[in-house]
C-alpha positions as CSV (number, residue, x, y, z in Angstrom):
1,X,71.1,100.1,97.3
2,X,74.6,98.5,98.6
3,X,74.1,94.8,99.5
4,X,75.2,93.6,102.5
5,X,78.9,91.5,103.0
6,X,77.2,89.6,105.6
7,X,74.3,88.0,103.0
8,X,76.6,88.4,99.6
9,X,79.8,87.2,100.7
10,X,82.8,88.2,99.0
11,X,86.4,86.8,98.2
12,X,88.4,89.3,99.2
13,X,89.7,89.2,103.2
14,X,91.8,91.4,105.2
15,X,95.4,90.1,105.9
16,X,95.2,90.1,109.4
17,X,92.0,87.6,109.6
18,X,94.4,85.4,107.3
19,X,97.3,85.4,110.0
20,X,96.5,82.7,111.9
21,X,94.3,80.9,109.7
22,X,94.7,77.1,110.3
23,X,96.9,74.9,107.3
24,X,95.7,71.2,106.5
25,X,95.9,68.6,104.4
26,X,93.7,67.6,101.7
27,X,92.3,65.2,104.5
28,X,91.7,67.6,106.7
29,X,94.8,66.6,109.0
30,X,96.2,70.0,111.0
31,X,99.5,71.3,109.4
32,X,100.3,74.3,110.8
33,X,99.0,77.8,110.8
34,X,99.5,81.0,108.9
35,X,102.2,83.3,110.4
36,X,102.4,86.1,108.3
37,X,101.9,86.7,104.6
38,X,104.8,88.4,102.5
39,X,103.2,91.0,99.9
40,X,105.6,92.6,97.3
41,X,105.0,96.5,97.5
42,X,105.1,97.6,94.3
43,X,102.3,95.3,92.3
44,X,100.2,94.6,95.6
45,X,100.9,90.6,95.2
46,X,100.5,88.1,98.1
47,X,103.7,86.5,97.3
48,X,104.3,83.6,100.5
49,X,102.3,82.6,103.0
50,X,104.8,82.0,106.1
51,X,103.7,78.7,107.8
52,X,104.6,77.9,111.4
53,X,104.9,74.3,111.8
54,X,106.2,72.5,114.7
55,X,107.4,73.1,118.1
56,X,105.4,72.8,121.4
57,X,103.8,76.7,122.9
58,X,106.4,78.5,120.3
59,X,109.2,76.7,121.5
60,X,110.7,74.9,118.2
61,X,108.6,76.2,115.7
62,X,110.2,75.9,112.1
63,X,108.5,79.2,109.9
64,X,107.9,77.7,106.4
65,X,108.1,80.5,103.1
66,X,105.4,78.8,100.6
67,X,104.6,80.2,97.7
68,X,101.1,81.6,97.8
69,X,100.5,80.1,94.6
70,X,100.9,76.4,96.3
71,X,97.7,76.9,99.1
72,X,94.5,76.7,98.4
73,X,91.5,77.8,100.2
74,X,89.1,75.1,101.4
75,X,85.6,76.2,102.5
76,X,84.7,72.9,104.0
77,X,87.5,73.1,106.7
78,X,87.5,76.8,106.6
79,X,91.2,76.3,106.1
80,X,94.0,77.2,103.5
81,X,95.2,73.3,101.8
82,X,98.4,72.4,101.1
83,X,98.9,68.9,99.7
84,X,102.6,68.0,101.6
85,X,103.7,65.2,103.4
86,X,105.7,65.9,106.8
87,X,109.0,64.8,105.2
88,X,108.8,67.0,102.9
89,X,108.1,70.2,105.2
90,X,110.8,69.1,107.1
91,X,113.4,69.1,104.1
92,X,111.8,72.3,102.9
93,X,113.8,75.8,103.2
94,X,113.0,77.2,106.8
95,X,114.5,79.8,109.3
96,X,113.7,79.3,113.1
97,X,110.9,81.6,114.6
98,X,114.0,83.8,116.2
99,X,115.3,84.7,112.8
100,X,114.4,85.7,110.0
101,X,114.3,84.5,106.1
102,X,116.4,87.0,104.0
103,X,113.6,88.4,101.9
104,X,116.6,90.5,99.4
105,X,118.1,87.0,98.2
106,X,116.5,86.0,95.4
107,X,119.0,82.9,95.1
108,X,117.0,81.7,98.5
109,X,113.5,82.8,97.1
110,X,114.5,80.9,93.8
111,X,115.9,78.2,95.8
112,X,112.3,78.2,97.7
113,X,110.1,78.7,94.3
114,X,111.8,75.2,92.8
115,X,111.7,73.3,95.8
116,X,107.4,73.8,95.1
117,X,107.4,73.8,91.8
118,X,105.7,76.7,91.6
119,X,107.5,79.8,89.4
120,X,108.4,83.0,91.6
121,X,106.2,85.6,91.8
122,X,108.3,87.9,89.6
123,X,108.6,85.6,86.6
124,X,111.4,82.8,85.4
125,X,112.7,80.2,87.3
């Protein structure tokens, strides 16, 4: 007999319940909110969550790359965490909500990978 997801939850969840999913600090404070995630085809990997941060109704908003590897999932605030200060999203690579990051530079997705700290997705640094 199958049990059921509702009484044995599970890790896994479906990229589209993750778009939107609210971004805060260790504290709880409100960051931002997941755009989109990027996913490399080939080994199935979610590679960057894309956080929109900013603006005023859309108007503004700064989308954010961060490296999967950098959120965490907090079941308290039913929230992914991310442990940055609003300086440093601010210095942090962006593209305006209007354009778009060019995902087939890896100098800009290594450039993205050290600002973190965290090691690309594909290996080296």
């Amino acid at each position: 007999m199958a049990a059921d997801a509702s009484t044995n939850p599970h890790r896994l969840i479906a990229s589209d319940r993750v778009e939107g999913t609210a971004v805060r600090r260790p504290n709880g404070e409100m960051i931002g909110h997941i755009e989109r995630l990027m996913i490399d085809k080939v080994s199935g990997q979610v590679s960057y969550a894309v956080l929109s941060f900013g603006g005023f109704f859309g108007l503004g908003t700064n989308l954010i790359p961060v490296p999967w590897a950098r959120l965490r999932y907090n079941t308290r605030f039913e929230a992914y965490e991310l442990d940055i200060s609003d300086e440093e999203l601010k210095r942090a690579p962006s593209f305006r909500a209007d354009k778009d990051f060019d995902w087939g530079d890896r100098s800009q997705e290594n450039e993205l990978n050290r600002y973190y700290g965290i090691p690309p997705y594909w290996g080296g640094f």
